[in-house]
C-alpha positions, -999 to 999 in steps of 0.1 A, spaced: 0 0 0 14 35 -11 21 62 16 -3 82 0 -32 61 2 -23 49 40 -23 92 48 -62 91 32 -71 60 48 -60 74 86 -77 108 77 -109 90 66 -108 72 92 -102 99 118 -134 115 107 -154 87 109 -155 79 69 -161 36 64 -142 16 47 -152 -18 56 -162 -47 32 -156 -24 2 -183 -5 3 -187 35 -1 -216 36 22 -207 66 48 -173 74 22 -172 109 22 -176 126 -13 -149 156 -19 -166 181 -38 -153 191 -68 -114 204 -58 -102 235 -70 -65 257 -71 -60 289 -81 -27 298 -82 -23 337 -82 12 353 -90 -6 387 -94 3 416 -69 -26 438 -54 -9 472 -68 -13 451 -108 -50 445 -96 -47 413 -84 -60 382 -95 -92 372 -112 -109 350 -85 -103 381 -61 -68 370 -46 -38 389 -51 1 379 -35 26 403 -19 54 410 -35 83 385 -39 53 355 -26 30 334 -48 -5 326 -36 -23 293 -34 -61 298 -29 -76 260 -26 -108 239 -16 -121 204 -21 -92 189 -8 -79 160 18 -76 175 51 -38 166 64 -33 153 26 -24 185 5 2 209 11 19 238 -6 56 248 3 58 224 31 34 255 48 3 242 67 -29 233 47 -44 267 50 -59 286 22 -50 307 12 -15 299 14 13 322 5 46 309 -3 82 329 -11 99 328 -44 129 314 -32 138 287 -60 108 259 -72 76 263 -47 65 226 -46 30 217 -41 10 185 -35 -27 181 -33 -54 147 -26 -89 144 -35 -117 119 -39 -132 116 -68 -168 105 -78 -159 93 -116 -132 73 -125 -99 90 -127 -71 93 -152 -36 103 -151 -19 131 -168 17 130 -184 37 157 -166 35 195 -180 61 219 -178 48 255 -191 68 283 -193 51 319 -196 63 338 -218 67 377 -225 63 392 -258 103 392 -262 105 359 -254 118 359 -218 100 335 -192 81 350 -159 69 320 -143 72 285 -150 42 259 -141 54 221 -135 25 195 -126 13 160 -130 -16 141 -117 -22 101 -107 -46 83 -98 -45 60 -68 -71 34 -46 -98 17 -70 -127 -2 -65 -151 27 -66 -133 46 -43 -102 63 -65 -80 91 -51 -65 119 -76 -31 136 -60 -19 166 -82 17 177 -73 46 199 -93 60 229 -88 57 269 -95 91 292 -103 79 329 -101 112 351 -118 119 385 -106 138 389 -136 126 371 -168 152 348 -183 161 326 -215 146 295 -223 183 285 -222 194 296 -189 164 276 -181 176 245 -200 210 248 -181 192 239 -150 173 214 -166 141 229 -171 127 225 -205 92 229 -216 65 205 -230 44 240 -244 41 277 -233 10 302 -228 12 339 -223 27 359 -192 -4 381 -194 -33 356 -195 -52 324 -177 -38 290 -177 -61 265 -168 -51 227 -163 -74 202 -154 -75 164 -138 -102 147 -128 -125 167 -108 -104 198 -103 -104 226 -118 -64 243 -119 -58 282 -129 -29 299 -129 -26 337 -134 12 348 -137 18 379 -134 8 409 -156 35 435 -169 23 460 -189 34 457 -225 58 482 -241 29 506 -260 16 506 -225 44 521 -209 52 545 -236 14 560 -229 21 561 -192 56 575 -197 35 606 -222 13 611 -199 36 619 -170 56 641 -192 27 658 -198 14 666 -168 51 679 -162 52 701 -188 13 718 -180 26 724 -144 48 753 -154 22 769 -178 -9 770 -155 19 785 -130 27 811 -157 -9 818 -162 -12 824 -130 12 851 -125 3 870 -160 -37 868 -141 -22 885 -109 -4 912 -131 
């Protein structure tokens, strides 16, 4: 018997869930388990689903899952969670699931910026484990949330290389059985962006010194 599925067992059993004679009767149901995983700072308007993190933290906002079973970081089971970018930010979460489950191949993405460089990387893979009617999902991987962008090479030099890639500035949903997985990386303004916010500063410098002029010429 895996480790993982001795962990569900004691937690089923520890709130009163039965698993005797292979029956579900009295099996708890998870609801359907959900992760958001939010790289978006408060000052960039946060996240979608209402979160936002701190700088130089990611946040893990999470439900539906095993409680004593998940965990993000090695930080307690709390949502939501926020974890440092110091390095990979593992994760690890455990479900029930009402339908049969399936596994998925791991997934690295890597989010790019329009000139190429990578903001955050996404690594995850899900298994299913138990059987018999009574089948457990686990979803585990790993976020990297970059200060600075970098190459796809300097990436490869660690050993990081990606199966496929999705914007730095959008959703990325991944799904497994019964959960629904979001990502939002996080948003920098593109370059035309900037250029309009730089103008418009300038601006408002330059009008300064004339309404002061107008001004004086009025008191004259």
């Amino acid at each position: 018997m895996s480790s993982s599925l001795l962990r569900v067992m004691i937690a089923l059993s520890a709130s009163g869930a039965c698993l005797v004679g292979g029956s579900s009767q009295g099996f708890a149901q998870s609801a359907g388990a959900s992760l958001f995983i939010c790289d978006v700072p408060a000052t960039a308007g946060g996240c979608v689903n209402g979160t936002s993190s701190r700088k130089g933290f990611v946040t893990f906002d999470f439900s539906g899952f095993l409680p004593g079973d998940s965990f993000v970081g090695g930080l307690p089971a709390t949502s939501p969670a926020q974890a440092a970018e110091t390095g990979k930010i593992d994760f690890s979460f455990s479900w029930q699931t009402s339908s049969p489950g399936t596994n998925t191949p791991e997934k690295t993405i890597f989010f790019t910026e329009p000139n190429g460089l990578v903001a955050d990387v996404l690594d995850y893979t899900s298994s299913v484990f138990g059987g018999a009617g009574r089948d457990f999902m686990n979803i585990s991987g790993y976020v990297i949330s970059l200060a600075t962008p970098v190459t796809v090479a300097a990436l490869a030099a660690q050993g990081i290389t990606p199966t496929g890639s999705a914007s730095a500035t959008g959703l990325y949903e991944f799904t497994a059985t019964d959960l629904t997985g979001t990502f939002q990386p996080g948003l920098v303004p593109e370059l035309p962006t900037w250029s309009l916010l730089a103008l418009g500063f300038l601006g408002l410098g330059l009008a300064a010194p004339r309404a002061s002029r107008k001004r004086v010429c009025a008191a004259a």
